[in-house]
N, C-alpha and C positions, 0 to 999 in steps of 0.2 A: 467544548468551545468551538470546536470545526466543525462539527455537525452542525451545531446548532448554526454556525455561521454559512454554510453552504446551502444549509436547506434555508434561511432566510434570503439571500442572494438567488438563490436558485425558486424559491415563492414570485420573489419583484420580476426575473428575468424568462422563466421558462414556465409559468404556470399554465398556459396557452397552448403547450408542445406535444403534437400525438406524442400518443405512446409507442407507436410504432417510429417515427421519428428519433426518440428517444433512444430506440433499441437500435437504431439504427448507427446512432453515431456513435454509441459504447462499441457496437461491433467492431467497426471501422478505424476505435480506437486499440481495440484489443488487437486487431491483424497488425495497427501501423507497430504497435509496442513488442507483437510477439516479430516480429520481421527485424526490429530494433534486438531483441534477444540476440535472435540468431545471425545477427549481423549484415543482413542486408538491405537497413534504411539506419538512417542515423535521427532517433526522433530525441526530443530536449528532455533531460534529467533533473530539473532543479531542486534540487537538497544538497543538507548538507553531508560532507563525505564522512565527518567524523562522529562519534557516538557523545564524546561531553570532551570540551576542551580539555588538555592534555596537563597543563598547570591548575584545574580548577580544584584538583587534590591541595594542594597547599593553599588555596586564595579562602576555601570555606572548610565548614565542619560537613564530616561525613552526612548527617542527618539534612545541611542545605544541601549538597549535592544529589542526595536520595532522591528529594523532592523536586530541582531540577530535571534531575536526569527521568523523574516521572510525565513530568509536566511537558519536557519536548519531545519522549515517546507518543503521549499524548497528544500532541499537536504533528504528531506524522512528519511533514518536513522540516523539522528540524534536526530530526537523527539519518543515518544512511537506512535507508530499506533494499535492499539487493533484488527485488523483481519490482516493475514499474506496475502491478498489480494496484500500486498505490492510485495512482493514477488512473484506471480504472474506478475504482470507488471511487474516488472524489466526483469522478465523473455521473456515477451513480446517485451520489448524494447530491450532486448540484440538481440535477436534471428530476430526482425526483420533486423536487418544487413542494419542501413540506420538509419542515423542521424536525417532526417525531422519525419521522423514516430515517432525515437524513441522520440524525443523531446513533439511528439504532442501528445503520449501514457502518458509520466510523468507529461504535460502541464494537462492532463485532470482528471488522478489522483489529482493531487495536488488544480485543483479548486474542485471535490468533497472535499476534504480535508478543504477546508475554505468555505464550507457552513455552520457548522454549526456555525461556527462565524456569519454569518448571523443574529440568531436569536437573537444577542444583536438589532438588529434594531428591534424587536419588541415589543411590550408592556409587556412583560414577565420580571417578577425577575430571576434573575441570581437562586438563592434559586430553584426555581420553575422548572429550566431546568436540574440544579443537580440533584434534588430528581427524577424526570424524568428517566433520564439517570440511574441510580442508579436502579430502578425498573426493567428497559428491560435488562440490565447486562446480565442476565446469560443466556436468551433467544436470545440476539442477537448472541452470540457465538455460539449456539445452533443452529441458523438461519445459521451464515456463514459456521456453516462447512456441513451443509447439501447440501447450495446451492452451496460450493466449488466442494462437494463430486457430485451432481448432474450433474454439466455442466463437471467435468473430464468425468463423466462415460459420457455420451452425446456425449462428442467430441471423447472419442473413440469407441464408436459404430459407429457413423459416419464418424469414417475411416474405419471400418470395411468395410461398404457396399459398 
């Protein structure tokens, strides 16, 4: 439904827009966000911070919850995402001004997004992938806004030439 909805908004509003323009203002968004990472700009966050409201265990049955909790992974801001990479696609998919794209830009987002579910299927304690996680924290953040900050500068040097 985000795709679909961004590439329809993004058809009415940007159908007109080089491509190089395009490339342009992703970049620019990627430096402001990766600079936002690493703490030297303060750009806007808006989602929500939490994964599924904290009572919604007792208000439903596990199987509404399932689908809930499907449905606003799916719709991207309504769960936390911890790199503003979100933001980036969106930007992708608005600006590519075409529905199939933008659909296939959020489609691919969103299964990175449920890999790491993944790792319940393997012999690993749940324990064991927190304390994990929990460890690389402050380095992954550290990681994305370099590599945010990296492929903006990259993409406009490469308009440059």
């Amino acid at each position: 439904m985000l795709g679909g909805a961004l590439g329809l908004v993004g058809a009415f509003l940007f159908e007109q827009l080089a491509f190089s323009h395009m490339i342009m203002g992703l970049a620019i968004l990627a430096i402001g966000y990766g600079a936002h990472q690493l703490g030297f700009l303060k750009m806007p966050y808006p989602q929500r911070r939490a994964q599924v409201p904290h009572d919604a265990r007792f208000r439903f049955r596990s199987s509404t919850i399932g689908l809930l909790y499907g449905y606003a992974l799916g719709m991207n801001y309504l769960t936390y995402v911890q790199t503003p990479i979100l933001y980036i696609v969106t930007g992708a998919a608005l600006l590519s001004a075409d529905v199939t794209t933008a659909i296939t830009i959020i489609a691919i987002f969103n299964i990175g997004r449920c890999l790491p579910v993944a790792v319940n299927f393997l012999p690993i304690s749940n324990q064991s992938v927190q304390a994990w996680l929990a460890k690389w924290q402050e380095r992954a953040v550290e990681l994305d806004g370099f590599l945010l900050l990296s492929i903006g500068a990259a993409a406009l040097t490469m308009l440059s030439l």
